[in-house]
DOZAPA-624268 format. One line per 3 residues: number of its first residue (from 1); their letters; for each residue x, y, z of C-alpha. Coordinates in Angstrom, 1 decimal, padded with zeros to 4 digits. Layout:
% DOZAPA-624268
NUM = A = X:Y:Z | ...
END
This chain:
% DOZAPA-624268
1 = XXX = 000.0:000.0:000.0 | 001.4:003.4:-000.9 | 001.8:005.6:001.5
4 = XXX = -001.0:009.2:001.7 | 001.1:012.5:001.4 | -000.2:015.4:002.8
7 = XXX = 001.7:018.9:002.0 | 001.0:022.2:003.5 | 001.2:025.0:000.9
10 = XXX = 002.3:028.5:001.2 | -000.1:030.6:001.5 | -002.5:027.8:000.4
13 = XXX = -004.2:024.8:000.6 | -003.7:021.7:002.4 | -002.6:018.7:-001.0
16 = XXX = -003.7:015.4:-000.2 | -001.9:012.8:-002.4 | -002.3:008.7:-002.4
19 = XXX = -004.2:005.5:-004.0 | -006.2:005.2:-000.8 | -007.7:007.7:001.0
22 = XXX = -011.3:009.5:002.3 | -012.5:012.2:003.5 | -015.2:012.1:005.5
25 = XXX = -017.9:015.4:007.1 | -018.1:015.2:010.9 | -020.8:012.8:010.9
28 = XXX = -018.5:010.4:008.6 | -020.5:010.2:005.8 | -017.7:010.0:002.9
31 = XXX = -017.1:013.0:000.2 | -017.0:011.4:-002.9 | -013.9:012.1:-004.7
34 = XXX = -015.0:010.8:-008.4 | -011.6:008.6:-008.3 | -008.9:011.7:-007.9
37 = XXX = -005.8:010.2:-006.0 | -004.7:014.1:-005.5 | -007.0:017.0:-003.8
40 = XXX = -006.7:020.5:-002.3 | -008.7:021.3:001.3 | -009.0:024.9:001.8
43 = XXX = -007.2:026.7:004.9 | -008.4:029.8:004.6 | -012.3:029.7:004.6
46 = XXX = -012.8:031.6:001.4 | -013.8:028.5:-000.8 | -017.2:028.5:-002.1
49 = XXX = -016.0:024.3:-002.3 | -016.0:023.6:001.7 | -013.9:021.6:002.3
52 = XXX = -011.8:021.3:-000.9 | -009.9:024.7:-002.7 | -010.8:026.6:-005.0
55 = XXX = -008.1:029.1:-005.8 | -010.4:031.5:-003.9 | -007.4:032.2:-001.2
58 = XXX = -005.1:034.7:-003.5 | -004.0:037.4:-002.0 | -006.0:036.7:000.8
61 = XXX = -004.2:034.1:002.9 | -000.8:034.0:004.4 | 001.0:031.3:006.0
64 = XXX = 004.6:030.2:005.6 | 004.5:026.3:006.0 | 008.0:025.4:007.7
67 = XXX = 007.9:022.3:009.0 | 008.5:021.9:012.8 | 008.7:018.6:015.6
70 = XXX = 005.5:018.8:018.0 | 005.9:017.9:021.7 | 006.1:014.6:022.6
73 = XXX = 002.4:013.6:023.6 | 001.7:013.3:027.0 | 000.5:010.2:028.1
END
């Protein structure tokens, strides 16, 4: 099984890359994603495509995505 990439853009949208993946709303029914092994969610809340991106974020959105350890998690 491949492994599901997920890259945080600059100033832009979270990509979702792999041959097995879903996205689901928070009741878990499942977005249909019409076979795509690659899709966009929106960061910024200006999509008219909740939850996927539509462009609608430039010049509107910044974020620098530099990637960064977490804490360990506290048990």
């Amino acid at each position: 099984m491949s492994k599901t990439k997920i890259t945080v853009n600059n100033n832009g949208s979270l990509r979702i890359e792999g041959e097995d993946f879903e996205i689901v709303d928070k009741d878990g029914n499942v977005y249909g994603l019409g076979g795509r092994t690659l899709v966009s969610i929106c960061r910024c809340g200006l999509s008219k495509n909740k939850p996927f991106c539509d462009g609608s974020h430039k010049g509107h959105f910044e974020h620098n995505a530099e990637a960064f350890d977490l804490p360990p998690r506290k048990v």
